[in-house]
C-alpha positions, 0 to 999 in steps of 0.5 A: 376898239378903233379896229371895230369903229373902222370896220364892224367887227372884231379882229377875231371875227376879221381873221375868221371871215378871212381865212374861210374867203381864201379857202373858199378859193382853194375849194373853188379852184382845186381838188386839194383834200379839205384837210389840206385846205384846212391847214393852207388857211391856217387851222389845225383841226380838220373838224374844227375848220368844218364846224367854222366853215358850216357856221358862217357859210351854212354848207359843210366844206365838201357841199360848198365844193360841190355846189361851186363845181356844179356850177361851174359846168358848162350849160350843155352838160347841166341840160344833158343831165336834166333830160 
């Protein structure tokens, strides 16, 4: 109860929210298979891990790992591509 007086939320839901920041850390900085990454943060189950990242991000681990890298593209290579 004081632990969702201090911060807002759950222990549970903490845990989760932390859990989905570090792999969106791995997705974002490495080409670790998303089964990897769902196990590094703590998740037994691939799909589960999907269903979680899918619920609180809105992306599917594999689109938020696209979208990041396509950002990340230098903008040269993003005009080269829309010509």
């Amino acid at each position: 109860m004081l632990f969702k007086q201090a911060t807002g939320k759950t222990i549970n839901e903490y845990i989760t929210q932390e859990r989905l920041n570090k792999a969106k850390e791995f997705l974002a900085q490495t080409n670790i298979h998303l089964y990897d990454v769902c196990y590094k943060v703590g998740y037994l189950s691939p799909s589960y891990f999907s269903r979680l990242f899918k619920k609180y991000t809105g992306q599917t681990p594999g689109e938020y790992r696209e979208n990041i890298m396509l950002n990340a593209r230098p903008a040269a290579e993003k005009e080269a591509e829309q010509l």
